[in-house]
N, C-alpha and C positions, 0 to 999 in steps of 0.2 A: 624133692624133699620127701623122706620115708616118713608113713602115718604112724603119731604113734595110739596108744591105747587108754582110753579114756574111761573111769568108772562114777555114773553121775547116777544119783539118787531121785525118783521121782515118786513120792505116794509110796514110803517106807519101802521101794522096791527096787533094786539096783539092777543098771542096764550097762554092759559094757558097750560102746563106742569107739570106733576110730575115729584122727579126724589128722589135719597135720598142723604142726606144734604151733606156728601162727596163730592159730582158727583156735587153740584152745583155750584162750581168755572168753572168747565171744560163744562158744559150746558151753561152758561153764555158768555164764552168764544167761544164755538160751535155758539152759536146764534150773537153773535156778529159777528164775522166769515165769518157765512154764507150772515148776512143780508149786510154787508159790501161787498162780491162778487155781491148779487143780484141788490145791487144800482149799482157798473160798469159795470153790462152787463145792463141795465135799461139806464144809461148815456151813455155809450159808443157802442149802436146798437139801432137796429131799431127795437128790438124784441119788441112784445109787449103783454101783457099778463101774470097776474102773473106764471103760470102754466110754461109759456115757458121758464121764466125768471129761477123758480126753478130748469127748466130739464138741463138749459145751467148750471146753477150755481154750480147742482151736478155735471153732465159733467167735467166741469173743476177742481170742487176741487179733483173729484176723480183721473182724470189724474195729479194733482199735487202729490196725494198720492201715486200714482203708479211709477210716477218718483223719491220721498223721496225713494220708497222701492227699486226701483233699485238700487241706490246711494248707500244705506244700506248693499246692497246684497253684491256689487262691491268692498266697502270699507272692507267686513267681508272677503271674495276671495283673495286681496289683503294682507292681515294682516297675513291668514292663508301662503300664498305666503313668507313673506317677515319673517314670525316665522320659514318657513324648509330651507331655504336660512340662517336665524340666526343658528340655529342646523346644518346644513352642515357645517358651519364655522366656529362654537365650533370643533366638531369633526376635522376637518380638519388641527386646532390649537393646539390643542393635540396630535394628533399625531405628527406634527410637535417638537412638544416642547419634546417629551420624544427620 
């Protein structure tokens, strides 16, 4: 599949990107995303400097994603939890019943 040529906006500043036709909802939605983090650390500090504005911007979405992946983690732990507690209480119901 040929890449095609993508024009997204970050911080009034425009970056050309490849990507392949696929992937361009979720590029689009990435840059959206990001440039929407980048304007409230821009609004809401005193940073100042595109560069620093980028590293706070990664910073946080990435701790956003690390706390998604715990949640993730916690909820699959749980699940597995709550399916050998279902299976003890099958078994348990069976023998009861016979």
């Amino acid at each position: 599949m040929a890449a095609i040529s993508l024009k997204i906006r970050i911080l009034d500043k425009e970056y050309q990107v490849n990507c392949k036709p696929d992937e361009r909802e979720a590029l689009e939605r990435s840059a959206e995303l990001l440039n929407d983090k980048m304007e409230e650390i821009r609004q809401g500090s005193h940073i100042i400097g595109l560069e620093r504005i980028a590293v706070m911007a990664a910073l946080n979405l990435s701790h956003d994603l690390i706390r998604i992946e715990n949640s993730a983690k916690q909820d699959a732990e749980a699940s597995d939890v709550l399916q050998s507690m279902d299976s003890k209480l099958d078994s348990v119901l069976a023998d009861l019943s016979c």
